[in-house]
DRENMI-219556 format. One line per 3 residues: their letters; for each residue x, y, z of C-alpha. Coordinates in nm, 2 decimals, always signed. Layout:
// DRENMI-219556
A) X,Y,Z  ... .
***
This chain:
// DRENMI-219556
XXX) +10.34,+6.86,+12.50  +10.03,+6.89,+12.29  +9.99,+6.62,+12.05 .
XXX) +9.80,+6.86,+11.82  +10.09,+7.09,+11.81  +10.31,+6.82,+11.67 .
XXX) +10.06,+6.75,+11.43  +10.00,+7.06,+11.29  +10.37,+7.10,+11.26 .
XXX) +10.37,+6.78,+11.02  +10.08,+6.91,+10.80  +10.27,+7.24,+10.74 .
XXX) +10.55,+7.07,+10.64  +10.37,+6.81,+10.39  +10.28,+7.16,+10.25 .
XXX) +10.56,+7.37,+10.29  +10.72,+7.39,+9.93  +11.08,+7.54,+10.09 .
XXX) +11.29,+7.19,+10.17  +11.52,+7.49,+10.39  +11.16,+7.59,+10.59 .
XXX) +11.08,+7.19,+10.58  +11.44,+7.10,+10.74  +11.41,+7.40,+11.00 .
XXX) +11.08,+7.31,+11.13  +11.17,+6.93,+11.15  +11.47,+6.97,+11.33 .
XXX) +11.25,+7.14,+11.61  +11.03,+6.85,+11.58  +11.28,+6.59,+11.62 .
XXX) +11.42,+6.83,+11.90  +11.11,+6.79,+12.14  +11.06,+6.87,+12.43 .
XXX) +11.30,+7.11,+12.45  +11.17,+7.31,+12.14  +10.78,+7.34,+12.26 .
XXX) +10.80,+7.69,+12.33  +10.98,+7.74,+12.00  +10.76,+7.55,+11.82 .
XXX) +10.46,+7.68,+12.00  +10.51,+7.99,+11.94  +10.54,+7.91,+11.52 .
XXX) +10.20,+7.77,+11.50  +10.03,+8.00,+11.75  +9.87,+8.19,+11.51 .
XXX) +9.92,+8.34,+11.14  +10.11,+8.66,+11.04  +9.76,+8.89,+11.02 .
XXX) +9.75,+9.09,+10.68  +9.65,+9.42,+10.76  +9.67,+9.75,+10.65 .
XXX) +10.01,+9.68,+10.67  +10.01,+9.41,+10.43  +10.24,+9.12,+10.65 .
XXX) +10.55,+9.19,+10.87  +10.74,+8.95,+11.10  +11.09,+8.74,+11.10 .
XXX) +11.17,+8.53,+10.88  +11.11,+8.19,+11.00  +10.92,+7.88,+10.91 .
XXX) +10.59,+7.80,+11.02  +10.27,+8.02,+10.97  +10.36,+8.24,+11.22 .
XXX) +10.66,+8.39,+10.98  +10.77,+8.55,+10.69  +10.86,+8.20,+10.48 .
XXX) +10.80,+8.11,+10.14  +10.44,+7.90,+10.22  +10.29,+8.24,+10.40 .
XXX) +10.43,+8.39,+10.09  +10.26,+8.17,+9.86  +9.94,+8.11,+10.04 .
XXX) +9.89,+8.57,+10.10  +9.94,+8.64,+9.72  +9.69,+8.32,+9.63 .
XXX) +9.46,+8.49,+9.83  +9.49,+8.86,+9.73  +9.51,+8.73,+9.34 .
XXX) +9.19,+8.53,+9.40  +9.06,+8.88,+9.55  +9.14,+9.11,+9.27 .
XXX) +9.09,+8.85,+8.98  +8.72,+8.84,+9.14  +8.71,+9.23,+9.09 .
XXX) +8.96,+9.29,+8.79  +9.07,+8.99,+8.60  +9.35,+8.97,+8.39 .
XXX) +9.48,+9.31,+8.44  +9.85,+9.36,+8.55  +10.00,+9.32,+8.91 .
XXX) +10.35,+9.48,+8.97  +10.61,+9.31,+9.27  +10.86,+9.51,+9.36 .
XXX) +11.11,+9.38,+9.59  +11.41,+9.53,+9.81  +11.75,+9.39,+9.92 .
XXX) +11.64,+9.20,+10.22  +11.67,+8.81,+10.29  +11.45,+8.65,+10.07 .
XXX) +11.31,+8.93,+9.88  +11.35,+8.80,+9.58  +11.24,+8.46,+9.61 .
XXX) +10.90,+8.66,+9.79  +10.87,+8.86,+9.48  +10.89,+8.57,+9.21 .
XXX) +10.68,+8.34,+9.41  +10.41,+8.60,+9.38  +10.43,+8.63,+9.00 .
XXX) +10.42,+8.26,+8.95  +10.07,+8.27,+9.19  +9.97,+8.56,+8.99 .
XXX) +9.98,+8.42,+8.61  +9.85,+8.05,+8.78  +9.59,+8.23,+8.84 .
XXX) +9.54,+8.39,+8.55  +9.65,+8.78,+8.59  +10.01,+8.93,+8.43 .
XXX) +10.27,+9.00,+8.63  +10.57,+9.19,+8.61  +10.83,+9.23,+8.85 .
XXX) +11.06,+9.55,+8.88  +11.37,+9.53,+8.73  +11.64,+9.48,+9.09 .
XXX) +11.61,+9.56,+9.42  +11.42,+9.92,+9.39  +11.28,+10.20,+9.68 .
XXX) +10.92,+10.13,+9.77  +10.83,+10.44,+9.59  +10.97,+10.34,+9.24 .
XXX) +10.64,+10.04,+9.32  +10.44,+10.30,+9.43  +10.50,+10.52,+9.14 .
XXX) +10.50,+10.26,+8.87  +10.16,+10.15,+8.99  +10.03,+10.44,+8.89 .
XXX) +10.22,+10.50,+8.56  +10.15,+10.16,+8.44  +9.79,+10.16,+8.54 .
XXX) +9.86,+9.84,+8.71  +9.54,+9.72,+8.91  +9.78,+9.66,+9.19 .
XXX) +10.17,+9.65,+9.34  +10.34,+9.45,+9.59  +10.60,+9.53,+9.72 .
XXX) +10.85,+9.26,+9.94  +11.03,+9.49,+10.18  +10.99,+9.51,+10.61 .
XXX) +11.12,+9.87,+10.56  +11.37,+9.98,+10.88  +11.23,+9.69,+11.00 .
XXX) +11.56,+9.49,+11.17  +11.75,+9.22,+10.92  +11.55,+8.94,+11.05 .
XXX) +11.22,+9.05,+10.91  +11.10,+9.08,+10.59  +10.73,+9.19,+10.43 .
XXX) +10.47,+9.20,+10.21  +10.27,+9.56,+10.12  +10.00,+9.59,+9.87 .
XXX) +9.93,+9.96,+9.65  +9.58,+9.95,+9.46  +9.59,+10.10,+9.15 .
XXX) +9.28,+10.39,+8.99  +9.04,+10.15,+8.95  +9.00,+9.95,+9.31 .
XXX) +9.17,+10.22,+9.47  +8.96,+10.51,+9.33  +9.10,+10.86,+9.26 .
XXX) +9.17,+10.90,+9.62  +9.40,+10.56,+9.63  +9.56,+10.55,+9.33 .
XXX) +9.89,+10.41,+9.41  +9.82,+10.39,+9.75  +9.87,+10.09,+10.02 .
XXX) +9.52,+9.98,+10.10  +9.29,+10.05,+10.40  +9.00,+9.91,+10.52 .
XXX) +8.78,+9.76,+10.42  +9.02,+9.59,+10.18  +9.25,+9.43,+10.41 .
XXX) +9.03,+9.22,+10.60  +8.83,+9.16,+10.23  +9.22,+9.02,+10.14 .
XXX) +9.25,+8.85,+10.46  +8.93,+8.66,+10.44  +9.04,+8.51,+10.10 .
XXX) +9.40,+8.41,+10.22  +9.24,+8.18,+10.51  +9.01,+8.06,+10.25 .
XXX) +9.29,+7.93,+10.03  +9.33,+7.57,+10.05  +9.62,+7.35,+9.99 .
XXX) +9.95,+7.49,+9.92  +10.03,+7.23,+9.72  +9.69,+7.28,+9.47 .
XXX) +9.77,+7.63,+9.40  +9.83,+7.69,+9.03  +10.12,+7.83,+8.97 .
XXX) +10.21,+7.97,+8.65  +10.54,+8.14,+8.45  +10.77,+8.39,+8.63 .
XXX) +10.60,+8.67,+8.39  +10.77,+8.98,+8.31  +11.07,+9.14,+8.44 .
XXX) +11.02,+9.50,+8.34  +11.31,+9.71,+8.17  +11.53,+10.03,+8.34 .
XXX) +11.32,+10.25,+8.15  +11.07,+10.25,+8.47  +11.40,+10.34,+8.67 .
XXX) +11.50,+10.65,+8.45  +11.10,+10.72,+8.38  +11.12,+10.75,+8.79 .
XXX) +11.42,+10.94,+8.81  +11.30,+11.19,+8.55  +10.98,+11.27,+8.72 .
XXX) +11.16,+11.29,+9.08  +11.45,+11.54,+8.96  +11.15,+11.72,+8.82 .
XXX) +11.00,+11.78,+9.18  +11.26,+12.10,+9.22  +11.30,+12.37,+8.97 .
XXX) +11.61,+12.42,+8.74  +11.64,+12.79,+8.83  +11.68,+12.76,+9.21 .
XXX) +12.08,+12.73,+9.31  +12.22,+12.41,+9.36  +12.56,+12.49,+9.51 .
XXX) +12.53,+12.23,+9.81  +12.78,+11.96,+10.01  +12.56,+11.67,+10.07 .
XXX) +12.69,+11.34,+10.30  +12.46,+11.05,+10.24  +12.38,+10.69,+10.36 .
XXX) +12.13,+10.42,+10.24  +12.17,+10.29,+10.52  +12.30,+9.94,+10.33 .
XXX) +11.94,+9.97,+10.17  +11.84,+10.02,+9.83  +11.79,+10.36,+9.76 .
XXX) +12.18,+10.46,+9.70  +12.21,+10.45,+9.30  +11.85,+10.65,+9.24 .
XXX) +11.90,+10.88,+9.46  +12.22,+10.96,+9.32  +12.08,+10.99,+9.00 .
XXX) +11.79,+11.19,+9.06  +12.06,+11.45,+9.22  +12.27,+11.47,+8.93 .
XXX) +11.96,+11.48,+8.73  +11.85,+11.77,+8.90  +12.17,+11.94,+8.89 .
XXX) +12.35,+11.91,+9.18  +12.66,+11.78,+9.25  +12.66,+11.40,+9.36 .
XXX) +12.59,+11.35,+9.73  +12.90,+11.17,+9.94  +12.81,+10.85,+10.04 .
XXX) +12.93,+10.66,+10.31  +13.10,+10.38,+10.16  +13.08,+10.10,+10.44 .
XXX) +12.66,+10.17,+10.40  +12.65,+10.22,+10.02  +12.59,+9.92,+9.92 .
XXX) +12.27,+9.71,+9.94  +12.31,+9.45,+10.27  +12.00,+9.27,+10.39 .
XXX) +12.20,+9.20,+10.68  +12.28,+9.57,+10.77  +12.59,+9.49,+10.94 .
XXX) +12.68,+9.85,+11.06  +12.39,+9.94,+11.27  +12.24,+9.79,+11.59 .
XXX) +11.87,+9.88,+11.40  +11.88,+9.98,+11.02  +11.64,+10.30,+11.09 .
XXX) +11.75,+10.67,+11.12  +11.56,+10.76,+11.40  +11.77,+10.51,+11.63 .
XXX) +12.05,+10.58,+11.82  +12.39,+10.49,+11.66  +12.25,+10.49,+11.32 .
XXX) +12.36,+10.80,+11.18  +12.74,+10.80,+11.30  +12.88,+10.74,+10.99 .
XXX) +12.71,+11.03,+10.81  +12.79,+11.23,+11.06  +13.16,+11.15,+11.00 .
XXX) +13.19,+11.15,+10.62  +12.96,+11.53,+10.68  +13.28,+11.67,+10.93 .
XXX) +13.53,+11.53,+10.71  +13.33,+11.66,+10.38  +13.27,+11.97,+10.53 .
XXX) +12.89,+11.92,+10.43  +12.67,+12.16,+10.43  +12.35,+11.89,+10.54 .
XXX) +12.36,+11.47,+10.56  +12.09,+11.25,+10.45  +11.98,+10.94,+10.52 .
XXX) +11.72,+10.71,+10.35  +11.55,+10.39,+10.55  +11.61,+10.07,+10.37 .
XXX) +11.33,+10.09,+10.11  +11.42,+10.45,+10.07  +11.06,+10.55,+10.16 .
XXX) +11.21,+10.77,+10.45  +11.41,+11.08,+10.45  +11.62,+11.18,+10.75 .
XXX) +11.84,+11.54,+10.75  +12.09,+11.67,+10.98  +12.23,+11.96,+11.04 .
XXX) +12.55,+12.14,+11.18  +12.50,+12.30,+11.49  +12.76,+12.51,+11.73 .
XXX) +12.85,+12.33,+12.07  +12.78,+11.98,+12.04  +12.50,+11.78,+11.86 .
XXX) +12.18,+11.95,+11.99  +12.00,+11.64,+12.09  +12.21,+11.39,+12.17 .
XXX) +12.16,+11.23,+11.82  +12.50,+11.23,+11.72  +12.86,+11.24,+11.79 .
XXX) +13.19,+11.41,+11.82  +13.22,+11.77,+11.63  +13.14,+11.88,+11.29 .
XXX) +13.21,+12.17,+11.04  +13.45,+12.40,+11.16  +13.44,+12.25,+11.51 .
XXX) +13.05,+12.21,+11.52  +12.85,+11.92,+11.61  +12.54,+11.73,+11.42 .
XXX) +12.18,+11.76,+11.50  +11.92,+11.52,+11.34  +11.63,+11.74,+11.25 .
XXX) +11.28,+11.55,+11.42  +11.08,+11.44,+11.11  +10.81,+11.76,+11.26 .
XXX) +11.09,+12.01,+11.16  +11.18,+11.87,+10.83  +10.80,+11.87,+10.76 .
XXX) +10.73,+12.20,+10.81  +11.05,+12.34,+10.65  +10.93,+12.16,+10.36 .
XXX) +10.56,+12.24,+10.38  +10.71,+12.62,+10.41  +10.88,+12.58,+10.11 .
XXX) +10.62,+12.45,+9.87  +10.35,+12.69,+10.00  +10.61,+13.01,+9.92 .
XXX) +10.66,+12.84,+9.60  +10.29,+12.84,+9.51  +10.18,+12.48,+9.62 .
XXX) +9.84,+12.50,+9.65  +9.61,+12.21,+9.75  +9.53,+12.04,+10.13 .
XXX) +9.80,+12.01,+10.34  +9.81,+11.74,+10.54  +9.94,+11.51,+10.82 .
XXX) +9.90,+11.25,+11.12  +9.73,+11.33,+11.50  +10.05,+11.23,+11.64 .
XXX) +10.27,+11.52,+11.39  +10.29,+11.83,+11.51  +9.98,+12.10,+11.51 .
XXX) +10.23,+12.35,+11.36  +10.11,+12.25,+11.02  +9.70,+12.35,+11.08 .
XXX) +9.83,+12.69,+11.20  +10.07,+12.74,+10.86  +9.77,+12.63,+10.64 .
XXX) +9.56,+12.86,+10.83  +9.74,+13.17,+10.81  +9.83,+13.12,+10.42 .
XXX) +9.45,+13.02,+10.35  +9.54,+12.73,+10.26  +9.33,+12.37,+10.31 .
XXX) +9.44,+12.15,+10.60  +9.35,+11.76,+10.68  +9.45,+11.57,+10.96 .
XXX) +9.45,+11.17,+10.98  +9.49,+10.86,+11.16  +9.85,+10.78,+11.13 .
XXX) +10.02,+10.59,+10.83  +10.03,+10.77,+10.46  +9.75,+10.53,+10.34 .
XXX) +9.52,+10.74,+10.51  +9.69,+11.08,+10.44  +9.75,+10.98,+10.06 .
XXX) +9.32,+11.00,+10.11  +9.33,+11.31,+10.32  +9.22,+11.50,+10.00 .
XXX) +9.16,+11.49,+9.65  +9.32,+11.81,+9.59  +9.61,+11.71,+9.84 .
XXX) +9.96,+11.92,+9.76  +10.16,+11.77,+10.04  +10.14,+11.54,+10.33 .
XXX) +10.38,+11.40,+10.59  +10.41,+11.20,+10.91  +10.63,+11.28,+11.19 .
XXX) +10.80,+10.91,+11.16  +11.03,+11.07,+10.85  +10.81,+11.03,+10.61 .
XXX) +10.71,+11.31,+10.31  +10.47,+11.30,+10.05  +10.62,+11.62,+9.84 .
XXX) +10.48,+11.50,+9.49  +10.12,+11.32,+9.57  +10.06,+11.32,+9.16 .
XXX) +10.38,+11.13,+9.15  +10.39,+10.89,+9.45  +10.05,+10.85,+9.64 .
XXX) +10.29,+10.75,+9.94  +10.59,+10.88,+10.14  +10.90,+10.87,+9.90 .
XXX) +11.25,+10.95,+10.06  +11.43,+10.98,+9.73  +11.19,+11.33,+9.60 .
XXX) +11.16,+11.48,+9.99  +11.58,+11.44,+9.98  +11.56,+11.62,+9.64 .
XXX) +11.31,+11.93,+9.81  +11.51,+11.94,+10.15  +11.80,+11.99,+9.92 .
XXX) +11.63,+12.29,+9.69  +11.53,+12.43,+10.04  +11.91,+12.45,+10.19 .
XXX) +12.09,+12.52,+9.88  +11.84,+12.83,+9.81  +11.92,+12.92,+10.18 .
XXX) +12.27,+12.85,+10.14  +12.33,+13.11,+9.87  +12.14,+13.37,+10.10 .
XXX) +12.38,+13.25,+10.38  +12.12,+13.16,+10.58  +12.05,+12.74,+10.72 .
XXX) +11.73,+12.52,+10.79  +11.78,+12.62,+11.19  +11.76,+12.97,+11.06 .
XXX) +11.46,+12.89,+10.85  +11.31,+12.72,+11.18  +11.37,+13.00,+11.42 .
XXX) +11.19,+13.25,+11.16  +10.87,+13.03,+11.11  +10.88,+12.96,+11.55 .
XXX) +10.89,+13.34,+11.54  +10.62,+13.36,+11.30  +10.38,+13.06,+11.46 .
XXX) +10.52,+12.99,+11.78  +10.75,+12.74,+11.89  +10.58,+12.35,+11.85 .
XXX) +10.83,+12.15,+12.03  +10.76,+11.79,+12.03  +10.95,+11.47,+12.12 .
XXX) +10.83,+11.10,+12.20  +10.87,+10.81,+12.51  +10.90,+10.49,+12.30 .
XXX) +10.90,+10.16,+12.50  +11.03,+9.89,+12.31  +10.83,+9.52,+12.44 .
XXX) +10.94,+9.20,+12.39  +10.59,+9.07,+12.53  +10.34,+9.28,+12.35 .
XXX) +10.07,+9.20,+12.62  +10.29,+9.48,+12.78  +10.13,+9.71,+12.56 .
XXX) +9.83,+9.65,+12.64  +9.90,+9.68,+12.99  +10.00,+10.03,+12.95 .
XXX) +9.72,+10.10,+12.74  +9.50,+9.98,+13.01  +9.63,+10.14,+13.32 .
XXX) +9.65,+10.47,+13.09  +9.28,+10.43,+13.02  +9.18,+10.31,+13.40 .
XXX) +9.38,+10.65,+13.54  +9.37,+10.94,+13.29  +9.57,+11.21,+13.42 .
XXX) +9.37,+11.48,+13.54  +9.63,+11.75,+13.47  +9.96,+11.77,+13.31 .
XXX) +10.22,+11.98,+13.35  +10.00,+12.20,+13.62  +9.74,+12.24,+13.36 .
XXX) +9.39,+12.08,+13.36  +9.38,+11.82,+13.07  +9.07,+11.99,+12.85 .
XXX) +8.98,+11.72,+12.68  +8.99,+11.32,+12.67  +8.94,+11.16,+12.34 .
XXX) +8.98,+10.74,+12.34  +8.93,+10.68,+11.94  +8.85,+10.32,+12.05 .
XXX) +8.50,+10.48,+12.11  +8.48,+10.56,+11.69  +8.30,+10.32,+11.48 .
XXX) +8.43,+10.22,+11.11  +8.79,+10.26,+11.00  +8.86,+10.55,+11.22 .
XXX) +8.84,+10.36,+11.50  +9.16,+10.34,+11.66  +9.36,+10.22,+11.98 .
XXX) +9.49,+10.59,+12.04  +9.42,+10.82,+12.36  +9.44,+11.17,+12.27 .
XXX) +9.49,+11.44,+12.60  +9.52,+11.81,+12.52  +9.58,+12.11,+12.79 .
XXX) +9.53,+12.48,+12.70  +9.96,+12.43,+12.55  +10.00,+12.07,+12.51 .
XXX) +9.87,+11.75,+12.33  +9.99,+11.41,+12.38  +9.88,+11.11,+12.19 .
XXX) +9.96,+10.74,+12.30  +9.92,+10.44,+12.07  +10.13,+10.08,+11.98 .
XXX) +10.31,+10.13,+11.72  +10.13,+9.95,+11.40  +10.49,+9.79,+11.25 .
XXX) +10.72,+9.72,+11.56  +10.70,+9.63,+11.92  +10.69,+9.95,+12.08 .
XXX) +10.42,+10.13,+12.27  +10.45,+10.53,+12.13  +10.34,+10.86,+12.31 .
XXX) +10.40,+11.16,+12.08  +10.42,+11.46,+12.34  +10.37,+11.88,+12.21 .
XXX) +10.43,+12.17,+12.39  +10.37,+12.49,+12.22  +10.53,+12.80,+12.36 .
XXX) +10.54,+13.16,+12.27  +10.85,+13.38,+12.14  +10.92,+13.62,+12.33 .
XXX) +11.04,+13.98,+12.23  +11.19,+13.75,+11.96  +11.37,+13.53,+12.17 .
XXX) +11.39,+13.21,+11.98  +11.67,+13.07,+12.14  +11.54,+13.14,+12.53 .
XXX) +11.16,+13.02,+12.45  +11.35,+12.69,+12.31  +11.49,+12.62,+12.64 .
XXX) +11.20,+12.68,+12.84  +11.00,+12.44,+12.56  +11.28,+12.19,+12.60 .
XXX) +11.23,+12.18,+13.02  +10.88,+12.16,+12.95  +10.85,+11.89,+12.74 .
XXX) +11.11,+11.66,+12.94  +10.89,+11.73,+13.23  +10.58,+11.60,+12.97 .
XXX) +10.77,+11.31,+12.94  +10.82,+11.25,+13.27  +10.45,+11.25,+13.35 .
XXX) +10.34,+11.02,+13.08  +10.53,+10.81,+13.15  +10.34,+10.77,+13.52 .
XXX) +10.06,+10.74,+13.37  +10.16,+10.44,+13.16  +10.29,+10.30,+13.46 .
XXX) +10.64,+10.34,+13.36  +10.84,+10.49,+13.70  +11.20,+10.48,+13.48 .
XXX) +11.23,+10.65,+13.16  +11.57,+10.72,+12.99  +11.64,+11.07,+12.85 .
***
């Protein structure tokens, strides 16, 4: 065992001002031998503050999410903004998660020692109540403790800039580049834990920004629309349960049912395997309270309650295997792919008179630049993440990402918000609803209309993340010279950019479909988003969806050769 490994291991805990963090890391000390590799893999490196803010577990040592990383990342962002902006106000919001809390008043004590105000959000609040109070409060910037549908053992740390470091484009925003590695320079240039000034708690801000939030999201849909609609709902044990529920009945609709075993905020998440909507299992129990409610959709919110997921009742079984047993009237439920749900909405604004840029991500579907087309409207597309789309236009009327997330009000929330996109989907299928028509019937109209854009994605979850860049490599070293019997037109490796769009993404497009490949920037996972567009025929929707459906399993299969995967489950 190194000797310098030990060592650094007793500095950090000379510093470490958490005697729990203290106690953990000595007992691997006092442990050695047998803990090198634990212990090893601690101190191998810091959490890297990116555009991401921080993400990891939450473990002891500097590479985890503990209160000394806590404490030494806001010393060095407060250092950064009190260089540009001194004084001014810094919100922390904070969710439900392990250590949240403690995150989020650690960084207002760093913030007044250093000599800015701080103000924390009243509770555990969605990311977008931050995101919109940053904006309302002119607040030079937010923070806001949460690791999203992260799973319970992580926590993080995201940073909004407010109108005047962000500009017009990022007000509200999370930061991009530059500005990260500007913030990460001055958190490794922080010295001593323990000669950081730190200062009173600050402010705890009242409700009113809770019902100020609330207001402007039940504002998002118009009063005159119907609102005769069964909704099942889940938080999904996160934090958005009592404001979204409150925006609803603020709107005027009935109360959503919620799914009692999930409505209640639980940093542990104890009835899902991964507290995120898009994985398997998580929905169940909105699916069950939707049969027994008779619903007419379910809804789901991500932990923050920055994500919005919707489902559907659909005839002989569940559609896509996201789901189980049978649902209204003998029916089964489909989770609607974050693409669908972003076009139905997109749909819906521009026949409402949403003008503005529309925009989304490379890896969301291309349906989107032919609406915008068509209706003359603008159109902006974007690395992935909303703190590029939140700057895909100054003028911007909508964006979202295919990953569930839905920027319907960008004058509200410069950012996805789960909590106003629930309120829109809701506008959308009650107005259908009292035309007895559904969202699947709004989807077959606009495939009619622009074709059907079927997509779907591999997702290879690593627990070595050199894996990833194994498949990224043997991708790059043997790109496919045709897919699915078509020559691949064009090759685009954004590694080849320079500046902030430069990317580890491989774009391949045929003459019908794209695929785009790319780690995935907040988990372990190595992504390919695949597209197929195919034509209705003589009106057919239902036939052209099963020969898109063949078509893009046989994408799949092909990718995933060319990652070097040989096994890939359905």
């Amino acid at each position: 065992m190194s000797d310098n490994l030990a060592e650094r291991a007793r500095n950090w805990i000379s510093e470490d001002p958490d005697p729990d963090s203290r106690k953990e890391l000595q007992q691997l000390l006092d442990a050695l031998p047998a803990t090198e590799a634990e212990l090893a893999d601690r101190f191998s490196g810091p959490l890297t503050f990116g555009t991401a803010g921080l993400r990891g577990p939450l473990r002891a040592g500097p590479n985890g999410m503990n209160l000394a990383v806590v404490r030494q990342a806001a010393a060095g962002l407060c250092a950064w903004l009190s260089r540009h902006e001194p004084g001014e106000l810094l919100l922390i919001g904070y969710d439900a998660r392990r250590g949240s809390h403690e995150f989020a008043k650690e960084t207002a004590r760093v913030a007044t020692g250093l000599g800015l105000r701080a103000a924390l959000l009243p509770r555990p609040l969605p990311t977008p109540v931050l995101a919109y109070a940053v904006r309302r409060l002119s607040a030079v910037a937010g923070v806001m403790v949460t690791a999203s549908h992260n799973p319970p053992q992580d926590n993080g740390y995201k940073v909004y800039l407010g109108e005047r470091l962000g500009g017009a484009l990022g007000a509200g925003a999370q930061i991009v580049p530059p500005v990260d590695t500007e913030i990460e320079a001055a958190i490794r240039a922080v010295g001593p834990l323990s000669q950081v000034p730190l200062g009173s708690d600050g402010e705890v801000l009242g409700e009113s920004i809770v019902e100020q939030y609330v207001a402007a999201a039940a504002g998002v849909v118009s009063s005159d629309e119907p609102k005769e609609l069964v909704v099942a709902y889940t938080p999904l044990h996160g934090v958005g349960g009592a404001v979204l529920r409150a925006a609803f009945e603020q709107a005027g609709f009935d109360a959503p049912a919620v799914v009692a075993a999930q409505a209640e905020p639980d940093g542990a998440f104890p009835t899902v395997a991964f507290p995120n909507p898009e994985e398997p299992g998580a929905m169940d129990l909105v699916f069950a309270l939707a049969r027994d409610r008779g619903a007419d959709i379910a809804i789901a919110n991500d932990p923050d309650a920055d994500r919005c997921a919707v489902a559907v009742p659909v005839p002989n079984g569940n559609g896509n295997g996201n789901g189980n047993g049978n649902g209204r009237n003998g029916n089964g439920w489909r989770m609607l792919r974050g693409d669908e749900v972003g076009v139905l909405l997109a749909d819906h604004l521009m026949r409402s008179g949403r003008g503005g840029t529309y925009a989304t991500t490379i890896v969301s579907s291309s349906m989107l630049k032919a609406m915008a087309a068509k209706r003359g409207l603008g159109y902006n597309e974007t690395l992935t993440g909303f703190k590029w789309i939140a700057r895909a236009a100054e003028d911007l009327g909508y964006g979202y990402e295919e990953a569930l997330g839905y920027c319907v009000a960008p004058d509200l929330v410069r950012d996805k918000d789960g909590i106003t996109a629930a309120l829109l989907v809701a506008e959308l299928a009650a107005g259908l609803k009292a035309e007895l028509r559904t969202l699947p019937d709004r989807l077959d109209e606009l495939a009619a209309e622009f074709g059907l854009h079927t997509t779907d994605q591999l997702s290879v979850r690593v627990d070595d993340l050199a894996e990833i860049e194994q498949m990224m490599a043997h991708l790059r070293a043997k790109l496919p010279a045709s897919l699915l019997d078509e020559p691949v037109l064009s090759t685009e490796d954004l590694l080849d950019r320079e500046g902030p769009q430069r990317s580890d993404v491989v774009i391949l497009r045929t003459d019908s479909a794209r695929v785009v490949v790319r780690p995935s920037g907040t988990e372990p996972k190595l992504k390919a988003y695949l597209e197929v567009v195919e034509p209705v025929v003589d009106g057919d929707v239902a036939a052209g969806r099963e020969r898109a459906a063949a078509t893009v399993r046989a994408l799949r299969t092909e990718v995933a050769a060319a990652l070097g995967i040989w096994s890939v489950s359905p």
